[in-house]
Backbone and ligand atoms as CSV (ligand in chain L), in Angstrom:
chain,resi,resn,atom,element,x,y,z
A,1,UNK,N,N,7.551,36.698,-64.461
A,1,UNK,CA,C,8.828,36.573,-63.761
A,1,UNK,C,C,9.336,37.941,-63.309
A,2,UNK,N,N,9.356,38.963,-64.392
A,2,UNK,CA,C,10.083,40.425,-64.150
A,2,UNK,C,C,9.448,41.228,-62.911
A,3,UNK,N,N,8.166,40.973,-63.106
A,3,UNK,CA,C,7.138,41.513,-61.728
A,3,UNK,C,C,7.179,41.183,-60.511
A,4,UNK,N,N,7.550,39.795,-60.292
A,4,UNK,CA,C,7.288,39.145,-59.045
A,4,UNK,C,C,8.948,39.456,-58.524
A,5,UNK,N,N,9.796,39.252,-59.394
A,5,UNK,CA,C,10.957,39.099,-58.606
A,5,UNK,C,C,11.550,40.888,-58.363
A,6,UNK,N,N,10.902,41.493,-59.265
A,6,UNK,CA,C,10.724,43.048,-58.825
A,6,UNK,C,C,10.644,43.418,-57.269
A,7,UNK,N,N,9.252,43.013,-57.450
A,7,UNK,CA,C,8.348,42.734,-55.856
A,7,UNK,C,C,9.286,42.155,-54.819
A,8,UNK,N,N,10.419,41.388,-55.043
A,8,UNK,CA,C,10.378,40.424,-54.266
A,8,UNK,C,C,12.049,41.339,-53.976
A,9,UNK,N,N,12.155,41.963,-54.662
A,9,UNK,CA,C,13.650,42.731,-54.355
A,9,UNK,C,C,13.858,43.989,-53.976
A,10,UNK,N,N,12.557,44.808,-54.205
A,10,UNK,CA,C,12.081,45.562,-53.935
A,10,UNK,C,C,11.550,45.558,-52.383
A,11,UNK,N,N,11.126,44.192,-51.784
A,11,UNK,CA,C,10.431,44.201,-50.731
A,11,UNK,C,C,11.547,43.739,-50.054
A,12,UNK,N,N,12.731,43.740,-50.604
A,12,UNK,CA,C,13.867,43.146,-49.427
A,12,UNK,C,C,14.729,43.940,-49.476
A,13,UNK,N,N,14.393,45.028,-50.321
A,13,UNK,CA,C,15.160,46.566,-50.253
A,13,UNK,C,C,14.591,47.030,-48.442
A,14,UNK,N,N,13.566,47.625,-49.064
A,14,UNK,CA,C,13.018,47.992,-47.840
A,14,UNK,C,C,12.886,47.745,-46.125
A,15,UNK,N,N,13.259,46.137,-46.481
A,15,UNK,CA,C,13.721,45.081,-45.114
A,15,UNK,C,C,14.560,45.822,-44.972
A,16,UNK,N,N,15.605,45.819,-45.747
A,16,UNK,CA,C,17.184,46.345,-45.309
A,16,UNK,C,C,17.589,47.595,-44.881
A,17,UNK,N,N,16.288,48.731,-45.375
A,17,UNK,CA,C,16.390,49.813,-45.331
A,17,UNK,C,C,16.075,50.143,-43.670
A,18,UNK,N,N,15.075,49.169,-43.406
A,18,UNK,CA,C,14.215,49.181,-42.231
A,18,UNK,C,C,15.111,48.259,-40.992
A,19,UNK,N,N,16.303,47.400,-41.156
A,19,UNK,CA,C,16.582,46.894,-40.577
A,19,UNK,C,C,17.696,47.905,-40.382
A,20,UNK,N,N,18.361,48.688,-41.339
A,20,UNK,CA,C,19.487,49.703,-40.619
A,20,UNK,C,C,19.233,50.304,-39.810
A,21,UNK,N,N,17.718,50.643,-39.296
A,21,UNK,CA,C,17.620,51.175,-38.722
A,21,UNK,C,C,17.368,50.692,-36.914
A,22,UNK,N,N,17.491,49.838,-36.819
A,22,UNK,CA,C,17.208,48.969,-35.708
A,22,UNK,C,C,18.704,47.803,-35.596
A,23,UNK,N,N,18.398,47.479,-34.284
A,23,UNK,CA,C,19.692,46.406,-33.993
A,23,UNK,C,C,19.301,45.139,-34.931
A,24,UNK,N,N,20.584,44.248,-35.742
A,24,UNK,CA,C,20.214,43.230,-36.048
A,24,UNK,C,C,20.249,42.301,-35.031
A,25,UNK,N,N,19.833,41.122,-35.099
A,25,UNK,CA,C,19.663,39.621,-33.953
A,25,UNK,C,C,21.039,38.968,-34.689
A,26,UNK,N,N,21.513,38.918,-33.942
A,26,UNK,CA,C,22.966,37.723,-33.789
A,26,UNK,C,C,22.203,36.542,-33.623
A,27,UNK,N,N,22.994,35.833,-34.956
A,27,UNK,CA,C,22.855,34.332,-34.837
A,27,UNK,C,C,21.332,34.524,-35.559
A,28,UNK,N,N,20.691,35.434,-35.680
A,28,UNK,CA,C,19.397,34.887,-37.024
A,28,UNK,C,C,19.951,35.625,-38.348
A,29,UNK,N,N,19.346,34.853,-39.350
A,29,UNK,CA,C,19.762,35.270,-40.836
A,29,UNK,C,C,18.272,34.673,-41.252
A,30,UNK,N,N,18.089,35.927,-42.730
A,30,UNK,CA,C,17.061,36.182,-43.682
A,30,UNK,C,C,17.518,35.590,-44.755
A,31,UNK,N,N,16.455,34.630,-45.226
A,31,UNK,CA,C,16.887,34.527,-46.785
A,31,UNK,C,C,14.979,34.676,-47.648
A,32,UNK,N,N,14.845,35.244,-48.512
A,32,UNK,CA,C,14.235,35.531,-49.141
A,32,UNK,C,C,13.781,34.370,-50.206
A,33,UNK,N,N,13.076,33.700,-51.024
A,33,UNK,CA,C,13.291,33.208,-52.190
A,33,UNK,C,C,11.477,33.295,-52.949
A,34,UNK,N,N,12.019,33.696,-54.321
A,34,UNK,CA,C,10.662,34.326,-54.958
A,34,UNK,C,C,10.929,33.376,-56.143
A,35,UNK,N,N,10.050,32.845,-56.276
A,35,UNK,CA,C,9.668,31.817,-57.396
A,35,UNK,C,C,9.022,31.911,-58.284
A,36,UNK,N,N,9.086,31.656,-59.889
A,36,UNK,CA,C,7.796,32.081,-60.973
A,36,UNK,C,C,8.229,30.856,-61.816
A,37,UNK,N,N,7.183,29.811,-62.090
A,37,UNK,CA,C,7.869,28.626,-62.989
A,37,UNK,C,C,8.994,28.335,-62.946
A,38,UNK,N,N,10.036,28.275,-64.271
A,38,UNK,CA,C,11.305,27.646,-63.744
A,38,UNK,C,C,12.340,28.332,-62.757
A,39,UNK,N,N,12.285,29.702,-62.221
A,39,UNK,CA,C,13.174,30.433,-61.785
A,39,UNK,C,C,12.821,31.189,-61.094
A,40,UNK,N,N,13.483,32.026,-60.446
A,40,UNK,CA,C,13.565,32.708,-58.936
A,40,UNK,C,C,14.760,33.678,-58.809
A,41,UNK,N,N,14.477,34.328,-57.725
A,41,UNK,CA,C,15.893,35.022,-57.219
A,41,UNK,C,C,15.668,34.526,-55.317
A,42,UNK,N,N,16.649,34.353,-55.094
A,42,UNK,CA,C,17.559,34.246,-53.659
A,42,UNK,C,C,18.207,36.189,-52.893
A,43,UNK,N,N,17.215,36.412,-51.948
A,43,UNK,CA,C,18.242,37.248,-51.135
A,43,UNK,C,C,18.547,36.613,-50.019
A,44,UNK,N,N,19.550,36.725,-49.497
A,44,UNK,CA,C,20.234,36.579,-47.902
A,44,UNK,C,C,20.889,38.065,-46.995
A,45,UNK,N,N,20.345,38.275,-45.929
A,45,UNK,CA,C,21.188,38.801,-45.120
A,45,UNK,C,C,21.100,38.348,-43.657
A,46,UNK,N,N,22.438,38.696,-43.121
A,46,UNK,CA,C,22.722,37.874,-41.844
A,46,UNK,C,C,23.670,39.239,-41.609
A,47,UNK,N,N,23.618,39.179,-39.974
A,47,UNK,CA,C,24.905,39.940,-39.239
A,47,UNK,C,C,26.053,39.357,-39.692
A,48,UNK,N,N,27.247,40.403,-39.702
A,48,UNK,CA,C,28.643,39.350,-40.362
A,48,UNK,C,C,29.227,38.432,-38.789
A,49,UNK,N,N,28.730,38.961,-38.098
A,49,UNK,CA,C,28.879,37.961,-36.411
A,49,UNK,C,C,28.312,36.592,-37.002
A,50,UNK,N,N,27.353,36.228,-37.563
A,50,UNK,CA,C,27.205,35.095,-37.838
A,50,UNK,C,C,27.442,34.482,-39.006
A,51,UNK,N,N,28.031,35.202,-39.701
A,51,UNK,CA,C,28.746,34.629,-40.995
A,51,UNK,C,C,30.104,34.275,-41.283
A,52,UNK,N,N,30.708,35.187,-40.254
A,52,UNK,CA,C,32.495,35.020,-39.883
A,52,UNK,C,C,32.932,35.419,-38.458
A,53,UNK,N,N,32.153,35.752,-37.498
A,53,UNK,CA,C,32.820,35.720,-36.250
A,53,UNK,C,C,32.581,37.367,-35.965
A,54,UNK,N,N,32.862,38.018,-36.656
A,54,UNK,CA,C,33.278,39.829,-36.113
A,54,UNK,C,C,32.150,40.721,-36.727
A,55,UNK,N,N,32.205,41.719,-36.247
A,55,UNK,CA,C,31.565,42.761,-37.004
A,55,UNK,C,C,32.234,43.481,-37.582
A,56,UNK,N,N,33.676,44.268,-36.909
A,56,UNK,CA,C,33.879,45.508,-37.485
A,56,UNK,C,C,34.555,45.329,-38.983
A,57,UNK,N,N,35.283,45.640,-39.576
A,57,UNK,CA,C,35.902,45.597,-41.044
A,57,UNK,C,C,37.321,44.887,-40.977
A,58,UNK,N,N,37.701,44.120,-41.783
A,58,UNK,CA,C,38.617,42.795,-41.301
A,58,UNK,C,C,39.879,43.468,-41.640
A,59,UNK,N,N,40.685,43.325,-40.516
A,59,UNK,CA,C,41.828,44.577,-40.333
A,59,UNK,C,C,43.110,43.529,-40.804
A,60,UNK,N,N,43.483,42.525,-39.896
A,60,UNK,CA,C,44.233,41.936,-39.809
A,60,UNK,C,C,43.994,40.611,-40.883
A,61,UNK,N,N,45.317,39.804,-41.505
A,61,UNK,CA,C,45.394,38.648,-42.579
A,61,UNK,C,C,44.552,37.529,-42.058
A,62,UNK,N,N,44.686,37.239,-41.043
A,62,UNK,CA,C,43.662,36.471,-40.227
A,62,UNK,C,C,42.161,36.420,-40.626
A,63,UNK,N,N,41.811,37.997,-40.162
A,63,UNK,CA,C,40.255,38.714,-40.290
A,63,UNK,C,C,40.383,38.238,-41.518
A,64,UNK,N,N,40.565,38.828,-42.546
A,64,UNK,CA,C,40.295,38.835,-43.600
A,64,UNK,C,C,40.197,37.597,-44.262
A,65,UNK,N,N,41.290,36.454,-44.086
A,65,UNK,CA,C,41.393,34.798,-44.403
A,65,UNK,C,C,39.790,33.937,-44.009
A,66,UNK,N,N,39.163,34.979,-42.833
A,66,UNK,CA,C,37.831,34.319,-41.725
A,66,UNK,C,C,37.031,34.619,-42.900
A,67,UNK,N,N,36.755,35.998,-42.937
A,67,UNK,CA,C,35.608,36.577,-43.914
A,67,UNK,C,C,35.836,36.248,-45.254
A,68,UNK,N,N,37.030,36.021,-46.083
A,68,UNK,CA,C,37.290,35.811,-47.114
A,68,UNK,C,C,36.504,34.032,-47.786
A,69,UNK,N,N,36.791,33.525,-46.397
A,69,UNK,CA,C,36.096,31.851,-46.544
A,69,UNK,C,C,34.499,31.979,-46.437
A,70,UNK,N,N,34.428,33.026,-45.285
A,70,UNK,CA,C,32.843,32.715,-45.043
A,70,UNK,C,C,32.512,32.937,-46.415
A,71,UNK,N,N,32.704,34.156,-46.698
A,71,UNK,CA,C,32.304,34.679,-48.023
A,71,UNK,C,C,32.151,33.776,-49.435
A,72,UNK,N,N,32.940,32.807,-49.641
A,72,UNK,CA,C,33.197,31.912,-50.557
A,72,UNK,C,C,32.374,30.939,-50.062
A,73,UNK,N,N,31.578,30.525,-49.092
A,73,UNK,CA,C,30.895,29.693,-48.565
A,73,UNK,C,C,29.358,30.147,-49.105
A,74,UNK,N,N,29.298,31.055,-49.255
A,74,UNK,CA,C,27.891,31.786,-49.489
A,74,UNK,C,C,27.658,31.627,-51.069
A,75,UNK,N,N,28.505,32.624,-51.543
A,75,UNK,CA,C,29.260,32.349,-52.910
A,75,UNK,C,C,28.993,31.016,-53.468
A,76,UNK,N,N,29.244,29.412,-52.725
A,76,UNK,CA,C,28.592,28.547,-52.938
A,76,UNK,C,C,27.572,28.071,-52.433
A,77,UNK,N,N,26.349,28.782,-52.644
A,77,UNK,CA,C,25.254,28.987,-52.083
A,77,UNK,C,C,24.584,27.087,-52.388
A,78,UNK,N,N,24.933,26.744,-53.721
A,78,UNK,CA,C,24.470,25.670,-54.527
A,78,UNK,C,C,24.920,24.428,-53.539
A,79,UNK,N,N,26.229,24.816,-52.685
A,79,UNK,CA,C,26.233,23.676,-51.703
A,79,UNK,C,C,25.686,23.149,-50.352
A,80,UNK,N,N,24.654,24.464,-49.837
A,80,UNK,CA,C,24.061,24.408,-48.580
A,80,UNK,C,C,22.129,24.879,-48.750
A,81,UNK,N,N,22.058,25.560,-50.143
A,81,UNK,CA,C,20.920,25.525,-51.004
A,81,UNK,C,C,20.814,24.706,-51.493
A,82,UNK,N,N,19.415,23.113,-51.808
A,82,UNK,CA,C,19.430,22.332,-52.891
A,82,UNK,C,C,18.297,22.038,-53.259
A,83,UNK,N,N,18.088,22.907,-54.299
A,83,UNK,CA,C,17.256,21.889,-55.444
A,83,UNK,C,C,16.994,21.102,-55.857
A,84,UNK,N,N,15.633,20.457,-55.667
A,84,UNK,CA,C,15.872,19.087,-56.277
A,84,UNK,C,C,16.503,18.735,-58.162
A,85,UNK,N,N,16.985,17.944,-57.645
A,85,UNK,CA,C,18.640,17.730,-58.545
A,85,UNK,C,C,17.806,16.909,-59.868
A,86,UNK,N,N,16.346,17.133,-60.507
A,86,UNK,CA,C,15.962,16.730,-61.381
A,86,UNK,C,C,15.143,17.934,-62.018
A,87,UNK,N,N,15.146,19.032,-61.116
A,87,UNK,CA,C,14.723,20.332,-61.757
A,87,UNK,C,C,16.212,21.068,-62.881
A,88,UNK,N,N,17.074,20.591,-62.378
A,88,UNK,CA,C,18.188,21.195,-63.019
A,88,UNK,C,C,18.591,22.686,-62.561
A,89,UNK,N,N,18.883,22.873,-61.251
A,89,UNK,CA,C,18.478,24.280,-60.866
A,89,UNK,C,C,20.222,24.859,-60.917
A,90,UNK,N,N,20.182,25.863,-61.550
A,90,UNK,CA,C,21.615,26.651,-61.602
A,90,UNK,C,C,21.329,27.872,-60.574
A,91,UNK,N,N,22.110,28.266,-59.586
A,91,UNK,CA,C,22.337,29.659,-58.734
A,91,UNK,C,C,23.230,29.922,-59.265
A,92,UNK,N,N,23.007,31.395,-59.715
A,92,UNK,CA,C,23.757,32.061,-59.814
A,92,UNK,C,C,24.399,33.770,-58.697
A,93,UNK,N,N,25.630,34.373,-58.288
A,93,UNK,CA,C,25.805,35.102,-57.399
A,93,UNK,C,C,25.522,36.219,-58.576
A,94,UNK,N,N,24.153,37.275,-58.093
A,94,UNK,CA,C,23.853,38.697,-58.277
A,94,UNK,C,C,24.587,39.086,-57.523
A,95,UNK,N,N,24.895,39.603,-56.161
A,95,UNK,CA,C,25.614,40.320,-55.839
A,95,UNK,C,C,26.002,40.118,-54.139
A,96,UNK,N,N,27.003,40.397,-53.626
A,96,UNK,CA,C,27.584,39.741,-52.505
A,96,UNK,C,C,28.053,40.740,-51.892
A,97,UNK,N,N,27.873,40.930,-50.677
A,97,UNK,CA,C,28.475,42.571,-49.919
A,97,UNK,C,C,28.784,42.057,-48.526
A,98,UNK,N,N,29.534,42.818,-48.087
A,98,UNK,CA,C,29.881,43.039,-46.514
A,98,UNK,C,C,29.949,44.245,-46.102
A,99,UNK,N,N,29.584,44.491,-45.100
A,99,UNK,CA,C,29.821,46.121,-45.052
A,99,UNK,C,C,29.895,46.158,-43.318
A,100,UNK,N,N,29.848,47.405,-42.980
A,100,UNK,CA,C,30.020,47.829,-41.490
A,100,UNK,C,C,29.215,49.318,-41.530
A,101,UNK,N,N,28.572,49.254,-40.433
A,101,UNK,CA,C,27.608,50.372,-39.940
A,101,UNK,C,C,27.956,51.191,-38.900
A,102,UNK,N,N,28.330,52.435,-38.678
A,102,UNK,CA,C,28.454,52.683,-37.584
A,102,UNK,C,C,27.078,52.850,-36.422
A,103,UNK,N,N,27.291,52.847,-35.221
A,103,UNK,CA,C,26.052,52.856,-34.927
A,103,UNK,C,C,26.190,53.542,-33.688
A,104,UNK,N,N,25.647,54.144,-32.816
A,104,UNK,CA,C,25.681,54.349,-31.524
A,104,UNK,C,C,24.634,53.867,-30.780
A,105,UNK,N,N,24.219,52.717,-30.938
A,105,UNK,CA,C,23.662,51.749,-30.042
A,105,UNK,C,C,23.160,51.748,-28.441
A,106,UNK,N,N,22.522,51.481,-28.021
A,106,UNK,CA,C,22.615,50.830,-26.736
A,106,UNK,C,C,22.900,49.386,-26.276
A,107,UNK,N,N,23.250,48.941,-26.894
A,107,UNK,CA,C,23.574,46.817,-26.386
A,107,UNK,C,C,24.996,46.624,-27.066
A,108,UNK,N,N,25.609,47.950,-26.729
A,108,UNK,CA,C,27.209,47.916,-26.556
A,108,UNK,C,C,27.752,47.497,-27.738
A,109,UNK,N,N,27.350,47.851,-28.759
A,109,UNK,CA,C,27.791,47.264,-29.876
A,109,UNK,C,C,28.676,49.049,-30.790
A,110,UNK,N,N,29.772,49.595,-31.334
A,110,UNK,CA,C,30.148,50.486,-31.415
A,110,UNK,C,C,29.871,50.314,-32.956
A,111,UNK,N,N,30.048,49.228,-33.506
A,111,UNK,CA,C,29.475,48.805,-35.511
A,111,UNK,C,C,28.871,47.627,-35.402
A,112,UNK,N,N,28.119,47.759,-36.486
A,112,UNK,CA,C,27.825,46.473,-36.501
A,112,UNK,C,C,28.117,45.835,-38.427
A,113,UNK,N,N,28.340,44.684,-38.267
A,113,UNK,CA,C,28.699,44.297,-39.506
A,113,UNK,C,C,27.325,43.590,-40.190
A,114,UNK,N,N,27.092,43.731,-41.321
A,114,UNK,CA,C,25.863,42.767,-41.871
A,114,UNK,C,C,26.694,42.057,-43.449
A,115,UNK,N,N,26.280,40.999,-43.893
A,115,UNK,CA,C,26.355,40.296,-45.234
A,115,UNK,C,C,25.080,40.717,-45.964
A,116,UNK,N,N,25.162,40.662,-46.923
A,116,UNK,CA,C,23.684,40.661,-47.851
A,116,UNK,C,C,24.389,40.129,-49.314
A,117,UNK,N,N,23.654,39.452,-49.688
A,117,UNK,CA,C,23.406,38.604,-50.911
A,117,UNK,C,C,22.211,38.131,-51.807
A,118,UNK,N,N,22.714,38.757,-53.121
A,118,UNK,CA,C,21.515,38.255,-53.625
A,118,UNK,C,C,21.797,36.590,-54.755
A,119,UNK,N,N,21.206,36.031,-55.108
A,119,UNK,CA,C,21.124,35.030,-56.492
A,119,UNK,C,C,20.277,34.888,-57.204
A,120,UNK,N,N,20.586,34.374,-58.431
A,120,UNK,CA,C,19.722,34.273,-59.282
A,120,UNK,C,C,19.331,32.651,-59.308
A,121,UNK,N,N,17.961,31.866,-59.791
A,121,UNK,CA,C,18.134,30.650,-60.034
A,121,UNK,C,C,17.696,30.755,-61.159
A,122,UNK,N,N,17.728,29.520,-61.929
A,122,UNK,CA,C,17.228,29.037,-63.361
A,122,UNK,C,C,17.049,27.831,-63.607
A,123,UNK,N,N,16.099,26.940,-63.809
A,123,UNK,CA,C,15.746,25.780,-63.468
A,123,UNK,C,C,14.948,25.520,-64.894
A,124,UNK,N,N,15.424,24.262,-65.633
A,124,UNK,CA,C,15.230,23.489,-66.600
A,124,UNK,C,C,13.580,23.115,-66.785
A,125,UNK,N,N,12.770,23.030,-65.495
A,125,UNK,CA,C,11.490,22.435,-64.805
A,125,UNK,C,C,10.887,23.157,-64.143
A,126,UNK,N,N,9.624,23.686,-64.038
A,126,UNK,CA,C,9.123,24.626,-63.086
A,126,UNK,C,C,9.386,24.217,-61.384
A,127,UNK,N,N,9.482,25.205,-60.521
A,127,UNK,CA,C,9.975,25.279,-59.382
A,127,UNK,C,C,8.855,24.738,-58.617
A,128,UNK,N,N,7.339,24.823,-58.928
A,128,UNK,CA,C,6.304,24.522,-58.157
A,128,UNK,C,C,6.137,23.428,-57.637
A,129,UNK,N,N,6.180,23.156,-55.999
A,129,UNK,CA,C,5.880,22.010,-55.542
A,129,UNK,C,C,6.977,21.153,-55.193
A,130,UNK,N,N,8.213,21.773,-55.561
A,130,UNK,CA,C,8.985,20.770,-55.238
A,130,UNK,C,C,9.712,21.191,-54.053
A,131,UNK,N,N,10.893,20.360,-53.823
A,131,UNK,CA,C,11.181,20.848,-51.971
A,131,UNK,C,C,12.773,20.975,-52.276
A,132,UNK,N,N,12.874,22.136,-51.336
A,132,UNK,CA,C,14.076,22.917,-51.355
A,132,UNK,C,C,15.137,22.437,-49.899
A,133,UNK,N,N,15.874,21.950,-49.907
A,133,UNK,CA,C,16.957,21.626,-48.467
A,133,UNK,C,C,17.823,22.299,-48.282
A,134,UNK,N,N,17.946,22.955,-46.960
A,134,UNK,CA,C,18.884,24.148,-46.463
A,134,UNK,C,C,19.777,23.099,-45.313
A,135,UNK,N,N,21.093,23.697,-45.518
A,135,UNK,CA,C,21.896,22.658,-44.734
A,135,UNK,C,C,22.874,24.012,-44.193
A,136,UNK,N,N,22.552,24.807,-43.957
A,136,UNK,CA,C,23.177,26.224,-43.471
A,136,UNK,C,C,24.224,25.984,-42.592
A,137,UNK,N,N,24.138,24.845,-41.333
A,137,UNK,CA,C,24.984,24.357,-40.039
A,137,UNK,C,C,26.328,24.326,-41.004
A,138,UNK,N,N,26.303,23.717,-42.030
A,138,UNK,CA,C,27.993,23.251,-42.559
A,138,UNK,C,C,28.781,23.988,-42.856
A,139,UNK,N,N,28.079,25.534,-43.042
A,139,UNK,CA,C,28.631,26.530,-43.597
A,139,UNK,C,C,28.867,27.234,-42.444
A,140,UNK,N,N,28.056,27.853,-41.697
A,140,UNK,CA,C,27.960,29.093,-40.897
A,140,UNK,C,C,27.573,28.151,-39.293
A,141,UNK,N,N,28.452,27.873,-38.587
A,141,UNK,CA,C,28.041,27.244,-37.026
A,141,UNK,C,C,27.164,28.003,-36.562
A,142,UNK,N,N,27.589,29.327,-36.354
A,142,UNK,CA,C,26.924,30.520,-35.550
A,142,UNK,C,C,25.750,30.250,-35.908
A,143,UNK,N,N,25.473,30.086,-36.859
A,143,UNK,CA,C,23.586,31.080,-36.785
A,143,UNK,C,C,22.794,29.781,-36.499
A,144,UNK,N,N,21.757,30.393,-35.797
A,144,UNK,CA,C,20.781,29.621,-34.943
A,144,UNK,C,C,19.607,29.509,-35.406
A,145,UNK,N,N,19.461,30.325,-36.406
A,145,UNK,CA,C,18.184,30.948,-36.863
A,145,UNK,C,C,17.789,31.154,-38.007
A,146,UNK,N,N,17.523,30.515,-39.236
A,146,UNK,CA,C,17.054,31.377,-40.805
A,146,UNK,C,C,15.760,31.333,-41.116
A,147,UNK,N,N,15.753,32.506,-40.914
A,147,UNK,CA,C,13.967,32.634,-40.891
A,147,UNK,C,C,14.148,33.201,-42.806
A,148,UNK,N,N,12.899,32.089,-43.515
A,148,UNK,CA,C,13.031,31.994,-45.231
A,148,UNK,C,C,11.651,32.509,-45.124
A,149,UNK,N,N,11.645,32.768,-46.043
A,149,UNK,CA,C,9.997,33.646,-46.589
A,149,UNK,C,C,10.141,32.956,-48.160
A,150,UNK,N,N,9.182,32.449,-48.557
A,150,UNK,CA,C,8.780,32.031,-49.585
A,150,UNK,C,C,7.980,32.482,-50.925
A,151,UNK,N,N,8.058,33.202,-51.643
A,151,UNK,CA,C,7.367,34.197,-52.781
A,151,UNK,C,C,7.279,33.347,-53.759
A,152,UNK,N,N,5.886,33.112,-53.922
A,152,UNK,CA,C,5.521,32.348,-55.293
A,152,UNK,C,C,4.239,33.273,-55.481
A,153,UNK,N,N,3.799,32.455,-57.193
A,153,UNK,CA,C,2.794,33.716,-57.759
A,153,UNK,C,C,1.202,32.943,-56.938
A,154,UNK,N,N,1.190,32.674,-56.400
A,154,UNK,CA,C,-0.019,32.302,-55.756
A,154,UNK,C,C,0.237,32.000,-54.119
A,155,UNK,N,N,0.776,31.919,-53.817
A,155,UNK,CA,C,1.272,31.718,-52.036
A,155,UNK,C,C,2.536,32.422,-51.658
A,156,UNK,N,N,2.679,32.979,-50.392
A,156,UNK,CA,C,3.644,33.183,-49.604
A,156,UNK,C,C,3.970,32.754,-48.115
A,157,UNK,N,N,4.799,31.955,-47.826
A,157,UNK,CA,C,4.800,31.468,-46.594
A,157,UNK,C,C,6.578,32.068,-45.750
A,158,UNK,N,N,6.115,31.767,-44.533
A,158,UNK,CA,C,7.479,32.057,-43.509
A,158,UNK,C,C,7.554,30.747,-42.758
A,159,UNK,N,N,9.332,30.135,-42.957
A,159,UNK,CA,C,9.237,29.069,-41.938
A,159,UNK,C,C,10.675,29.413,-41.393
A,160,UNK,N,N,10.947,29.344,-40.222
A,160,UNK,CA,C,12.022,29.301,-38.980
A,160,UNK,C,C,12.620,27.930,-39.432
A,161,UNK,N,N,13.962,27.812,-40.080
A,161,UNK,CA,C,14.926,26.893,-39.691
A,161,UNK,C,C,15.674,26.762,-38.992
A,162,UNK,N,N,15.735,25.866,-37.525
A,162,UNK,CA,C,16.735,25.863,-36.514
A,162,UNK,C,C,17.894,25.478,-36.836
A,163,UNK,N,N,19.250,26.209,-36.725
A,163,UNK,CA,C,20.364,26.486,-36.955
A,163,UNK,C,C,20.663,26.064,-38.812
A,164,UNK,N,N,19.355,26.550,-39.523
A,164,UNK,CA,C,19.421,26.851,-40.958
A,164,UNK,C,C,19.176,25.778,-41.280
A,165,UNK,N,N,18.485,24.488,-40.740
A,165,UNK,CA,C,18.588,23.083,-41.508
A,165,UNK,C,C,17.152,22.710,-41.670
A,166,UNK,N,N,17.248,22.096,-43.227
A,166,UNK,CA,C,15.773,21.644,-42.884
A,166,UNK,C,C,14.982,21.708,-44.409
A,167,UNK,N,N,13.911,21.497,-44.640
A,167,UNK,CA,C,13.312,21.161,-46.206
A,167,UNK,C,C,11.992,22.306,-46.047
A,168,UNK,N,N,12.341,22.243,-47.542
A,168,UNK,CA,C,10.638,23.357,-47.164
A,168,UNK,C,C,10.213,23.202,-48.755
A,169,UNK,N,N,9.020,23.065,-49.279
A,169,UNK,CA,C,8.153,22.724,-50.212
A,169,UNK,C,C,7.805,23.583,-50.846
A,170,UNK,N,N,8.203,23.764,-52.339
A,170,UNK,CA,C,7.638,25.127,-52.697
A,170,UNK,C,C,6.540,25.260,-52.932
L,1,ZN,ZN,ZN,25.654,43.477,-34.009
């Protein structure tokens, strides 16, 4: 378990490290998930354009009321993430960020905002084989796009969910 999900946080360090450095895609979001028997960890990152509307840092009661919900939407990851509900799968929030980048860009963008999130799971039943449902649309309209990468100790796969919905098999 300690190795793989090492690997697996470690390798989404480096995404992130590698994605500051380049424009993010509006309207696609990353989620990560690394699996070892009963448990796993969950990363997510998405532009905050597609998680609450804005990029720059939420100025006004408004801003902040937008991002404050998205945020709590993620936070309940367990309601747009699902496990099958006979594994007994608990998420738990490792850690939840928003931030703002400055950037001097070319595609007119002056900051850009990103989310990143990590979770933990823990599951009563090993995770292998069973199928995972992403219902992302209920949460986040914006995003068009969650491209999941799959980390288990014998396979790794990438599948494109259109506007985040959709089943995928561990
Ligand atoms: Zn942007």
């Amino acid at each position: 378990m300690r190795k793989i999900i090492f690997l697996a946080l470690f390798g989404f360090a480096s995404v992130v490290n590698a994605h500051e450095q380049k424009a993010h895609v509006h309207g696609v979001a990353e989620l990560s998930l690394a699996i070892e028997d009963k448990g796993g960890v969950i990363a997510f990152e998405a532009p905050s354009e597609s998680i609450y509307g804005f990029e720059h840092a939420a100025k006004t009661p408004a801003e902040k009321k937008a991002r404050d919900q998205a945020m709590d939407k993620l936070k309940n990851l367990g309601k747009i993430l699902a496990f099958d509900a006979t594994l007994g799968c608990k998420i738990q929030v490792d850690k939840i960020d928003a931030f703002v980048t400055d950037d001097d860009d070319d595609h007119g963008h002056s900051s850009h905002g990103d989310v990143h999130a990590s979770f933990k799971v823990n599951c009563s039943k090993p995770l292998k084989n069973s199928e995972v449902s992403f219902s992302f649309s209920n949460a986040f309209s914006r995003l068009n796009t969650l491209k999941v990468q799959i980390i288990g100790d014998d396979k790794q796969s990438s599948v494109e969910l259109k506007k985040g919905n959709g089943k995928i098999k561990l």
